[in-house]
PyMOL Python script that loads the backbone (N, CA, C, O; Angstrom):
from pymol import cmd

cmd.read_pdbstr("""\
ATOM      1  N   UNK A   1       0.835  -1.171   0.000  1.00  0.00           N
ATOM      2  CA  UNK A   1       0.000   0.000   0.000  1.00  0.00           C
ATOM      3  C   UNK A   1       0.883   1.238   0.000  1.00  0.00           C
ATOM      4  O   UNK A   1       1.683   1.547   0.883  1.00  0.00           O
ATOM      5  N   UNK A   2       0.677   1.756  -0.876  1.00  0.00           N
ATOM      6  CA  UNK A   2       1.273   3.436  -0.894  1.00  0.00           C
ATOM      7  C   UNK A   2       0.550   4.317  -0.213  1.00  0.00           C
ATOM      8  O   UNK A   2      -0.639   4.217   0.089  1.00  0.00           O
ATOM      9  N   UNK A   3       1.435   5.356   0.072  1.00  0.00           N
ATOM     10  CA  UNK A   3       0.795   6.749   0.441  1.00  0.00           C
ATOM     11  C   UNK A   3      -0.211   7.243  -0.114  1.00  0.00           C
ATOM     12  O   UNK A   3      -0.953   7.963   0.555  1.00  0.00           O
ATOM     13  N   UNK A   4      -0.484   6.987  -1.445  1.00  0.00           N
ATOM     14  CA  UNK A   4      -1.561   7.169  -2.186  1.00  0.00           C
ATOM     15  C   UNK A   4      -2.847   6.524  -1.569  1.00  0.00           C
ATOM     16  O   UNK A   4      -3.716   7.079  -0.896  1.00  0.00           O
ATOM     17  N   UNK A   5      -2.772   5.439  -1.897  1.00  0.00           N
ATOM     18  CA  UNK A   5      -3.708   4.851  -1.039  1.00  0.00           C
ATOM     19  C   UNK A   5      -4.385   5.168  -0.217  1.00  0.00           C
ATOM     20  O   UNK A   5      -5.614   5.214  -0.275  1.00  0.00           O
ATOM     21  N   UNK A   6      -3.220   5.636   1.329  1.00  0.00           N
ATOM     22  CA  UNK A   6      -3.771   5.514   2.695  1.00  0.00           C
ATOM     23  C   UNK A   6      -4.263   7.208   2.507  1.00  0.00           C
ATOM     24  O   UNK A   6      -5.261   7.588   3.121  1.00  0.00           O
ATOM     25  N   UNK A   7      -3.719   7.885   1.884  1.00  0.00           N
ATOM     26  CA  UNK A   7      -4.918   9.240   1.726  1.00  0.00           C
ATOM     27  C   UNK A   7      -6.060   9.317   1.025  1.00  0.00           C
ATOM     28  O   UNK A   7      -6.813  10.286   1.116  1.00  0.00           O
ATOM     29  N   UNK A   8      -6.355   7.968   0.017  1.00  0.00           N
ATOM     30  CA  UNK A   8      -7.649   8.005  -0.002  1.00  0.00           C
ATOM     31  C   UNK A   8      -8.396   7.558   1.074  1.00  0.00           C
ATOM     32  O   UNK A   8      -9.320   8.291   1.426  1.00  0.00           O
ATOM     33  N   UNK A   9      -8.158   6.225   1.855  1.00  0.00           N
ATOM     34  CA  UNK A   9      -8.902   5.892   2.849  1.00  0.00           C
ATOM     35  C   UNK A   9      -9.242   6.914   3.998  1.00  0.00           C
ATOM     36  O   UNK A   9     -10.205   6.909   4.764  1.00  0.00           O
ATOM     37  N   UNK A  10      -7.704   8.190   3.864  1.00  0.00           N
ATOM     38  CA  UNK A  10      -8.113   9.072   4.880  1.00  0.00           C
ATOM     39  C   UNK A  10      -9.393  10.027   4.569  1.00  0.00           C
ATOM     40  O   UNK A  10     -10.229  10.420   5.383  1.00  0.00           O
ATOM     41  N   UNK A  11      -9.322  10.294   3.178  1.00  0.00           N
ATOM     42  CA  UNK A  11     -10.169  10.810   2.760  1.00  0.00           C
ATOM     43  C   UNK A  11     -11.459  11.031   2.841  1.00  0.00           C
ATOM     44  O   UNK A  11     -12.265  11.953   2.965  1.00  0.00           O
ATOM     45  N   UNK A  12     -11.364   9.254   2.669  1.00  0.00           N
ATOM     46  CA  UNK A  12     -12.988   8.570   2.377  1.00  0.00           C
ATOM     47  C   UNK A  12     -13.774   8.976   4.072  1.00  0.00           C
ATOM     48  O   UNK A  12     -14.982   9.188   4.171  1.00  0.00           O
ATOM     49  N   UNK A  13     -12.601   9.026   5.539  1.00  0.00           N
ATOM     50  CA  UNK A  13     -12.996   9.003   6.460  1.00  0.00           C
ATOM     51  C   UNK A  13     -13.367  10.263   6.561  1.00  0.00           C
ATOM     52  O   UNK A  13     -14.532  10.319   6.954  1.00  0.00           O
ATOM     53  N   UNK A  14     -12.891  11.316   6.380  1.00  0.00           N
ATOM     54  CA  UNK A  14     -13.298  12.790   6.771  1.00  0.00           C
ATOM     55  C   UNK A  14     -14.431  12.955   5.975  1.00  0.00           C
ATOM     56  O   UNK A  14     -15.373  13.415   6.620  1.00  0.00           O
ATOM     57  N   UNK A  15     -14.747  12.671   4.413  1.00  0.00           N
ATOM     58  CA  UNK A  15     -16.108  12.692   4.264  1.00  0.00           C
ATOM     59  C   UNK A  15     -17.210  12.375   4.869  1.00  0.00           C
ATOM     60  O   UNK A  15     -18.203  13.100   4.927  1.00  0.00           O
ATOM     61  N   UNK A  16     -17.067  10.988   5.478  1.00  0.00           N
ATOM     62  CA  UNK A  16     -17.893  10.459   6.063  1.00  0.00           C
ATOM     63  C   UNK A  16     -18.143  10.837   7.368  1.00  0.00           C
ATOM     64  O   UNK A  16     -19.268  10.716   7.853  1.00  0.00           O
ATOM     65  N   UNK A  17     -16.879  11.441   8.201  1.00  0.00           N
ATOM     66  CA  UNK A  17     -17.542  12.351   9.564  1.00  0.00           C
ATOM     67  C   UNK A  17     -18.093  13.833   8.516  1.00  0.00           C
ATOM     68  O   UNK A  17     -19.307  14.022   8.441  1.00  0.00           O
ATOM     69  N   UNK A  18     -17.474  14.457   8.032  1.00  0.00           N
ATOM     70  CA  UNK A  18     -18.569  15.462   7.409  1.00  0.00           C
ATOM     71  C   UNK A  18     -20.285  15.145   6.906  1.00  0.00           C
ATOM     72  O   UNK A  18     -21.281  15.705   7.363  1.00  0.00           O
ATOM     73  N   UNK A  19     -20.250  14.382   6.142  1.00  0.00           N
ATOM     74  CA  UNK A  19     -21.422  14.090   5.987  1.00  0.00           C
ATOM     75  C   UNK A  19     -22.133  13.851   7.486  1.00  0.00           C
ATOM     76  O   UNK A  19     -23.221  14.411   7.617  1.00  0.00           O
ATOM     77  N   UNK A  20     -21.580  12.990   8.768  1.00  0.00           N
ATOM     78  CA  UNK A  20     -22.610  12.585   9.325  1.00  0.00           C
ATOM     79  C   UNK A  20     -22.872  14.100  10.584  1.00  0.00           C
ATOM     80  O   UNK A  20     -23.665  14.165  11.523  1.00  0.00           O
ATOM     81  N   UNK A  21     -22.422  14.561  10.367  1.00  0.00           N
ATOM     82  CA  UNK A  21     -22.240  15.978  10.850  1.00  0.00           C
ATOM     83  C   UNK A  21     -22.796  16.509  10.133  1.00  0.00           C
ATOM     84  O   UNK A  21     -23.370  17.279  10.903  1.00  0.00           O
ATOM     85  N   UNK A  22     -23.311  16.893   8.727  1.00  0.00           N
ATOM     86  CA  UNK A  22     -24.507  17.449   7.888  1.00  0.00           C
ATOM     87  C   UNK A  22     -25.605  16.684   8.526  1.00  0.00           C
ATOM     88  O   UNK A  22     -26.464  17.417   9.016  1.00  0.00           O
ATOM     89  N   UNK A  23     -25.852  15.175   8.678  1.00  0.00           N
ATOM     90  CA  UNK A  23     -27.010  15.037   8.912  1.00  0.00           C
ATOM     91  C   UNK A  23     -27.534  14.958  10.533  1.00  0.00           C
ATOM     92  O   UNK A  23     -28.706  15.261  10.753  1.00  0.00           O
ATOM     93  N   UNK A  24     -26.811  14.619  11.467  1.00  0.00           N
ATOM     94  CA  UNK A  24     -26.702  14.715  12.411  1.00  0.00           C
ATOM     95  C   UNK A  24     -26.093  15.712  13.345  1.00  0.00           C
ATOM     96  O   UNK A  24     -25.526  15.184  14.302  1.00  0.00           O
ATOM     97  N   UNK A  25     -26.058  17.305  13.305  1.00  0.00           N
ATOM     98  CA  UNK A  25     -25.138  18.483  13.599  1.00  0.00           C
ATOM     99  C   UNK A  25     -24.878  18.303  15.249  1.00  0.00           C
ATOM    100  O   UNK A  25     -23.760  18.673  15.609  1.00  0.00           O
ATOM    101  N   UNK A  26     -25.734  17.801  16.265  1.00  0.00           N
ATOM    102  CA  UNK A  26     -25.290  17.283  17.360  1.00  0.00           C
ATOM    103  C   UNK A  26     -24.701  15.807  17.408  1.00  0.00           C
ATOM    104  O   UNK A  26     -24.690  15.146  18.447  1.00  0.00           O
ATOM    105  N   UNK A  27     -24.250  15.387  16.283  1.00  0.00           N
ATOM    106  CA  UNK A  27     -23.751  14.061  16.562  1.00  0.00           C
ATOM    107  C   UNK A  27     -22.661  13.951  17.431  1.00  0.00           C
ATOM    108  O   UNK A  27     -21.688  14.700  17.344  1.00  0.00           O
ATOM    109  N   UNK A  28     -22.783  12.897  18.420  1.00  0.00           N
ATOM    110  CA  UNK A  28     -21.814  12.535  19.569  1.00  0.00           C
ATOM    111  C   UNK A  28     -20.154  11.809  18.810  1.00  0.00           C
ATOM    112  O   UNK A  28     -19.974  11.460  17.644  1.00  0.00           O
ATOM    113  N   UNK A  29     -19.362  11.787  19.742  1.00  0.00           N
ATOM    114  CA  UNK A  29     -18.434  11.420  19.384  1.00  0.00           C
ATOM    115  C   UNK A  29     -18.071   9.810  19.129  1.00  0.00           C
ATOM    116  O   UNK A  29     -16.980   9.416  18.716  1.00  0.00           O
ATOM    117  N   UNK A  30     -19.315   8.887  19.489  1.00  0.00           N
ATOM    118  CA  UNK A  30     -19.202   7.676  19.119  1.00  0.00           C
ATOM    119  C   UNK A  30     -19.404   7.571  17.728  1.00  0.00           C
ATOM    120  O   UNK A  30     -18.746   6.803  17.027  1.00  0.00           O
ATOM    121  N   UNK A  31     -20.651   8.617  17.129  1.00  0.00           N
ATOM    122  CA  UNK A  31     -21.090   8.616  16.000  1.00  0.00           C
ATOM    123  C   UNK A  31     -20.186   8.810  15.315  1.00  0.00           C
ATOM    124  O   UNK A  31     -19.878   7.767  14.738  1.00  0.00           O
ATOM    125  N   UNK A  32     -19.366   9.890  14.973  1.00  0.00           N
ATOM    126  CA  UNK A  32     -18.229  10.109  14.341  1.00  0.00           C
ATOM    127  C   UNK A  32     -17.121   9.139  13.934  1.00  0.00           C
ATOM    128  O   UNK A  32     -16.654   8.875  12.827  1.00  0.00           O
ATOM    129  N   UNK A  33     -16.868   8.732  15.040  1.00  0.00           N
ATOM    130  CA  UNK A  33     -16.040   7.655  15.221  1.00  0.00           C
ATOM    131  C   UNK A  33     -16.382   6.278  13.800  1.00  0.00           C
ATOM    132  O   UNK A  33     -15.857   5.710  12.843  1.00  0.00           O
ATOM    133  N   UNK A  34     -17.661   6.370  14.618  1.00  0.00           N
ATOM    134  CA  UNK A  34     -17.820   4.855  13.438  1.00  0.00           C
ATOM    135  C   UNK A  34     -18.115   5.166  12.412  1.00  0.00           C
ATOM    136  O   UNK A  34     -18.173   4.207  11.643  1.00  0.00           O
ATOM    137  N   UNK A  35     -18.479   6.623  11.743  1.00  0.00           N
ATOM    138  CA  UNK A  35     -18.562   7.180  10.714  1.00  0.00           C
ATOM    139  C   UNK A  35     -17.222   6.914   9.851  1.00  0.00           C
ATOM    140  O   UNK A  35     -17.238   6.314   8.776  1.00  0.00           O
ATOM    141  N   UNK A  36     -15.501   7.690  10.756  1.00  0.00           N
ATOM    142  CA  UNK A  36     -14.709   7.157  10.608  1.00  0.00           C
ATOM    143  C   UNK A  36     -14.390   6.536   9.880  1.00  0.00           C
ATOM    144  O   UNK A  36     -13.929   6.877   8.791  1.00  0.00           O
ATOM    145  N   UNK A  37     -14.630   4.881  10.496  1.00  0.00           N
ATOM    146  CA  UNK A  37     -13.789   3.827  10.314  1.00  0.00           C
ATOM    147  C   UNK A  37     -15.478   3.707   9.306  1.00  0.00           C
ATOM    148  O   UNK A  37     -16.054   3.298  10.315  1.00  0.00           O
ATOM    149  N   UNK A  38     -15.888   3.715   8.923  1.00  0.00           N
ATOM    150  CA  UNK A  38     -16.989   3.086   7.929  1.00  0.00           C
ATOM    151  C   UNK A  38     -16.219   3.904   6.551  1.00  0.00           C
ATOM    152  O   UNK A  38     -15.676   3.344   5.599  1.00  0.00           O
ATOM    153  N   UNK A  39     -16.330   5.023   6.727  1.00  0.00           N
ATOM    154  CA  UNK A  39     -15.637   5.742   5.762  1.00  0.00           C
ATOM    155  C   UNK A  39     -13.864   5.072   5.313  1.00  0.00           C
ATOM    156  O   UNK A  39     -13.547   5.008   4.125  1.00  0.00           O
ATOM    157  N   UNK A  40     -13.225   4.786   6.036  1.00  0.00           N
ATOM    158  CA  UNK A  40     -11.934   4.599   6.120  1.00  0.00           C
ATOM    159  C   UNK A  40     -12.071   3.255   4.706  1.00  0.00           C
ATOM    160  O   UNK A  40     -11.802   3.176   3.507  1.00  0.00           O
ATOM    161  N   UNK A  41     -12.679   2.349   5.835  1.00  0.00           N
ATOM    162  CA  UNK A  41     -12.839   0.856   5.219  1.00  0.00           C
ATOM    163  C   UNK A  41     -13.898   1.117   3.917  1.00  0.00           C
ATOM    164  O   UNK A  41     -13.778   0.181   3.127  1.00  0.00           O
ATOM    165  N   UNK A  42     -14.577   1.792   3.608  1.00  0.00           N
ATOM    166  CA  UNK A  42     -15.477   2.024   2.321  1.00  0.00           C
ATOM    167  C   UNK A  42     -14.697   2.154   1.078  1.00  0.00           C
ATOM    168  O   UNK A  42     -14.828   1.684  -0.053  1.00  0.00           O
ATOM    169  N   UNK A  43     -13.715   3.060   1.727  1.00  0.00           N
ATOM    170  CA  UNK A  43     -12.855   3.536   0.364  1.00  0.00           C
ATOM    171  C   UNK A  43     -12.049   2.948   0.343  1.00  0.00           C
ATOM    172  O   UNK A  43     -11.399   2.957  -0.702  1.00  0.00           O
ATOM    173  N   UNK A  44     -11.626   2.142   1.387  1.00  0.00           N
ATOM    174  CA  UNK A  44     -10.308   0.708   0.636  1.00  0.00           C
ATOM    175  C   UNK A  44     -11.308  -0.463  -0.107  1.00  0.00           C
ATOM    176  O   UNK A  44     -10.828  -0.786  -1.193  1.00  0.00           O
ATOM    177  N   UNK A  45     -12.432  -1.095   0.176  1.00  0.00           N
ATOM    178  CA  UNK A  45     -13.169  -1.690  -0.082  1.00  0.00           C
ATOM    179  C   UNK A  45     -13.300  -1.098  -2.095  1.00  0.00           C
ATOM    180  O   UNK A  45     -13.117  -1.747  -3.124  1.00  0.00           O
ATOM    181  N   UNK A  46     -13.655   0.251  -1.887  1.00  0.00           N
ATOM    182  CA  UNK A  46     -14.024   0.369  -3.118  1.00  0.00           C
ATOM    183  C   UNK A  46     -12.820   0.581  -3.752  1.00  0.00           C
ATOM    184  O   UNK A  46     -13.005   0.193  -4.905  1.00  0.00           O
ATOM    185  N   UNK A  47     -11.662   0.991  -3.639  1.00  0.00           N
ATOM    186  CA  UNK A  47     -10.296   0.960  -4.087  1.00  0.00           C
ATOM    187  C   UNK A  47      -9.723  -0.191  -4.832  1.00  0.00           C
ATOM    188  O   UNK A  47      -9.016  -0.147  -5.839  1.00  0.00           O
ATOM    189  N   UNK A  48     -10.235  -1.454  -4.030  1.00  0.00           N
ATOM    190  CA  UNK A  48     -10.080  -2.548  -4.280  1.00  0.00           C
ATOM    191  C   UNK A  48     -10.927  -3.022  -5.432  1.00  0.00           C
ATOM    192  O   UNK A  48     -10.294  -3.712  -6.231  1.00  0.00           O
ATOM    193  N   UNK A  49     -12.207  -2.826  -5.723  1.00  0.00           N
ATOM    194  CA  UNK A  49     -13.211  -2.963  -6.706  1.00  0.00           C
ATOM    195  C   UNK A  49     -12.471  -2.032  -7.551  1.00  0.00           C
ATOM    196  O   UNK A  49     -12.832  -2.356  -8.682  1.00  0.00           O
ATOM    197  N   UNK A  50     -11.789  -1.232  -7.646  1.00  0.00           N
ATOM    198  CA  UNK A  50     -11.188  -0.453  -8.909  1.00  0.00           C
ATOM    199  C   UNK A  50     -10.104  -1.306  -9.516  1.00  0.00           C
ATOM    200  O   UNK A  50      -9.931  -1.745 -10.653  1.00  0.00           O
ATOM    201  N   UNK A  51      -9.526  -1.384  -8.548  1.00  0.00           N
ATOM    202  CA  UNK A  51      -8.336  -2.336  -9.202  1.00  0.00           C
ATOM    203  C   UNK A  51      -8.625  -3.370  -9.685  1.00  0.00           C
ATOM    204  O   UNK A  51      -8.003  -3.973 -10.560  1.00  0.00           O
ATOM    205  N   UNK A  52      -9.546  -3.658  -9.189  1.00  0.00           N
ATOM    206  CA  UNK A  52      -9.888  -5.663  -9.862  1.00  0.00           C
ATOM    207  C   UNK A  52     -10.671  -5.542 -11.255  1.00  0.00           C
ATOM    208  O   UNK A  52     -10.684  -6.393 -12.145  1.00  0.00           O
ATOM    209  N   UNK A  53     -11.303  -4.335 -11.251  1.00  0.00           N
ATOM    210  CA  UNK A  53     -11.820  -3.921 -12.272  1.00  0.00           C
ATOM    211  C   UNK A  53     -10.938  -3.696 -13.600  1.00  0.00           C
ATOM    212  O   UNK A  53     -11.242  -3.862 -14.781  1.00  0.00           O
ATOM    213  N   UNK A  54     -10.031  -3.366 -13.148  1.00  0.00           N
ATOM    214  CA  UNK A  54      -8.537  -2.874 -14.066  1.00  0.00           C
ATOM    215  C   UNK A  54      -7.622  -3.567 -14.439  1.00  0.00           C
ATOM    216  O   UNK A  54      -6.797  -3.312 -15.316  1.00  0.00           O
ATOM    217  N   UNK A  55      -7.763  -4.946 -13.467  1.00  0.00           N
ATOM    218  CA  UNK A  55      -6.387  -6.265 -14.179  1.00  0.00           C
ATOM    219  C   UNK A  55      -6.837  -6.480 -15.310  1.00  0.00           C
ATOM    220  O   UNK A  55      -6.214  -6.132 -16.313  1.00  0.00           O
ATOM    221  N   UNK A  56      -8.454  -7.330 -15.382  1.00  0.00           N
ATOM    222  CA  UNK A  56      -8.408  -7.425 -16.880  1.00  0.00           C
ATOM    223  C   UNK A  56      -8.242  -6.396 -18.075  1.00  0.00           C
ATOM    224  O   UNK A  56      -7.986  -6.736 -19.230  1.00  0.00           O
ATOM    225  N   UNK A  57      -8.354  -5.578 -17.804  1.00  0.00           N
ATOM    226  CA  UNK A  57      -8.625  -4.326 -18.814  1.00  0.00           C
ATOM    227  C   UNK A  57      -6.918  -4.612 -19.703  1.00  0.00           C
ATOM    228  O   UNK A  57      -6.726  -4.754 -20.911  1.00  0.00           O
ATOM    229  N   UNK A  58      -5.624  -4.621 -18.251  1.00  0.00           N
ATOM    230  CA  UNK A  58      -4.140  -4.834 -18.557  1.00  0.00           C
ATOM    231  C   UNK A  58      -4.042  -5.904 -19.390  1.00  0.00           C
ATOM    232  O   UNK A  58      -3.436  -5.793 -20.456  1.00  0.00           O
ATOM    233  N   UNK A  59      -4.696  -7.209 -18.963  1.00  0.00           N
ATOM    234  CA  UNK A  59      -4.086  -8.249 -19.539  1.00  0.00           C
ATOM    235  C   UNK A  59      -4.988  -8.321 -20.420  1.00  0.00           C
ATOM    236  O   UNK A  59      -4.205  -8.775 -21.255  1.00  0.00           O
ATOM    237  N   UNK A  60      -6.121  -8.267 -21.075  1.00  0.00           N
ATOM    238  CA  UNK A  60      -6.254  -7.454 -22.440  1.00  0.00           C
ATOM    239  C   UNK A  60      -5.591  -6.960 -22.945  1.00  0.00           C
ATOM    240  O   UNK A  60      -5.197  -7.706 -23.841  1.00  0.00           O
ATOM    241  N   UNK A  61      -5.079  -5.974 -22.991  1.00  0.00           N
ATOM    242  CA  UNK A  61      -4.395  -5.229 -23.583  1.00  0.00           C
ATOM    243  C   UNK A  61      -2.657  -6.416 -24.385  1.00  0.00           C
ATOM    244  O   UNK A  61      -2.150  -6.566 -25.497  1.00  0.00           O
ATOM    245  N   UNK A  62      -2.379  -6.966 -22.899  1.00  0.00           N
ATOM    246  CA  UNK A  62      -1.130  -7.593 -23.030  1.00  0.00           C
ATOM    247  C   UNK A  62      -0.941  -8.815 -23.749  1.00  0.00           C
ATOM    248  O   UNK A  62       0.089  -9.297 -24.220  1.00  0.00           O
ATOM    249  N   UNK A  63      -2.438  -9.339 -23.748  1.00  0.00           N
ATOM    250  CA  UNK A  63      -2.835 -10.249 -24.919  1.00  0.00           C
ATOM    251  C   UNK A  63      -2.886  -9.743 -26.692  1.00  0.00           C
ATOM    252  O   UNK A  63      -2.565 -10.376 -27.698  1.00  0.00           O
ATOM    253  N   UNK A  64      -3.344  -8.570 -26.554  1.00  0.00           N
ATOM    254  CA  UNK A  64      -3.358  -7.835 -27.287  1.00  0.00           C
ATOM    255  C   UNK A  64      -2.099  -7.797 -28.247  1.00  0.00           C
ATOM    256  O   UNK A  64      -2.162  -8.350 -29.345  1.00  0.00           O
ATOM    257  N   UNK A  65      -1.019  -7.177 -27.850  1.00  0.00           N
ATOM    258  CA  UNK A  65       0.219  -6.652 -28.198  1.00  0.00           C
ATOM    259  C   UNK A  65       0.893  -7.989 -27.977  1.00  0.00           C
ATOM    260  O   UNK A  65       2.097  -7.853 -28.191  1.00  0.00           O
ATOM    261  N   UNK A  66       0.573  -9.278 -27.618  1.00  0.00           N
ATOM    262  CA  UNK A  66       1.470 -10.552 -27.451  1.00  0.00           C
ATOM    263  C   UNK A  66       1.142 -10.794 -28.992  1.00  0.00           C
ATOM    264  O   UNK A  66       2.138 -10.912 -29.705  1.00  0.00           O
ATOM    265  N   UNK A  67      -0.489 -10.916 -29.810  1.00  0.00           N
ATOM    266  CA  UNK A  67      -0.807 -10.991 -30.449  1.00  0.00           C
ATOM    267  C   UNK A  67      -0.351 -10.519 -31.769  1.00  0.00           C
ATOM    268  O   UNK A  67      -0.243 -11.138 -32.827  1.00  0.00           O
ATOM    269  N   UNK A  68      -0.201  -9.766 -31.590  1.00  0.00           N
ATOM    270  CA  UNK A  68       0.348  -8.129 -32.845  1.00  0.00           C
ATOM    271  C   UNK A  68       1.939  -8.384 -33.086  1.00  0.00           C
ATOM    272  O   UNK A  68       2.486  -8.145 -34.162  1.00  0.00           O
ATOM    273  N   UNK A  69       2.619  -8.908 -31.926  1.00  0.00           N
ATOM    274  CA  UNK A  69       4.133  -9.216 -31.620  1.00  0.00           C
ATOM    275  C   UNK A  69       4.092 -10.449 -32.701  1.00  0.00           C
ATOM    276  O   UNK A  69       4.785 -10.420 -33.719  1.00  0.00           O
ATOM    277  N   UNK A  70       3.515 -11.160 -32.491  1.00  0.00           N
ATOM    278  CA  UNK A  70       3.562 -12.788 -33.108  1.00  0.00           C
ATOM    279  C   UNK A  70       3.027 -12.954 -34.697  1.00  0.00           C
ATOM    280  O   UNK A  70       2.905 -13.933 -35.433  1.00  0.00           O
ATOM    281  N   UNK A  71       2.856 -11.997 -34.806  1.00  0.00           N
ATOM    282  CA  UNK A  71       2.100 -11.812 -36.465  1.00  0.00           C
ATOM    283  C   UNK A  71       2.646 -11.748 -36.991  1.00  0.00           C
ATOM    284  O   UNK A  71       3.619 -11.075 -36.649  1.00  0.00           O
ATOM    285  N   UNK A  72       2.658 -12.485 -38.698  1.00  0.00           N
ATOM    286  CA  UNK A  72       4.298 -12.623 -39.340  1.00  0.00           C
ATOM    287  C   UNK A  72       4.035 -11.086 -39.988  1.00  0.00           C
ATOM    288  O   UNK A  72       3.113 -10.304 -39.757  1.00  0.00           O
ATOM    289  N   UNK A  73       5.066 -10.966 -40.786  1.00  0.00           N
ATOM    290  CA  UNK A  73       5.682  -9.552 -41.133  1.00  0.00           C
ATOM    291  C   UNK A  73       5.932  -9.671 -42.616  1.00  0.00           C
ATOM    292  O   UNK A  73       6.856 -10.303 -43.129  1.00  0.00           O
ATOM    293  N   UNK A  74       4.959  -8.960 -43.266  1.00  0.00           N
ATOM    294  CA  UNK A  74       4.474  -9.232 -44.557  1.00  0.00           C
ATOM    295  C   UNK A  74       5.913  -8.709 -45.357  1.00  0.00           C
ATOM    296  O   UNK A  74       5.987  -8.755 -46.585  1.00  0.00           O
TER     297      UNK A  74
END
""", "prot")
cmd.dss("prot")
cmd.show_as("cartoon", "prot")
cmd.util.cbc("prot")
cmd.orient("prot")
């Protein structure tokens, strides 16, 4: 995991205490909290659905150009 990464998950967390602070403006500090870590873990969760989304897209591609490589040469 890169730095990249862990500032999206930080990210994903401060949205998610913002938001629950839009909807809840006296929200207690438990609320927040698990807002937090819901937020934290949301955006590695969905981070992860990006990437998995994206291997095949690569090895497409790498099939691709294995393909194009192997083609005789008129």
């Amino acid at each position: 995991m890169g730095l990249l990464d862990e500032a999206g998950k930080i990210a994903g967390a401060f949205a998610a205490v913002e938001a629950a602070e839009k909807v809840d403006p006296g929200a207690g500090f438990l609320t927040k909290g698990v807002a937090a870590v819901a937020g934290f873990e949301g955006a590695g969760k969905l981070e992860e659905m990006v990437e998995k989304k994206d291997e095949p897209t690569q090895d497409a591609a790498a099939d691709t150009q294995a393909t194009d490589d192997t083609a005789p040469q008129a």
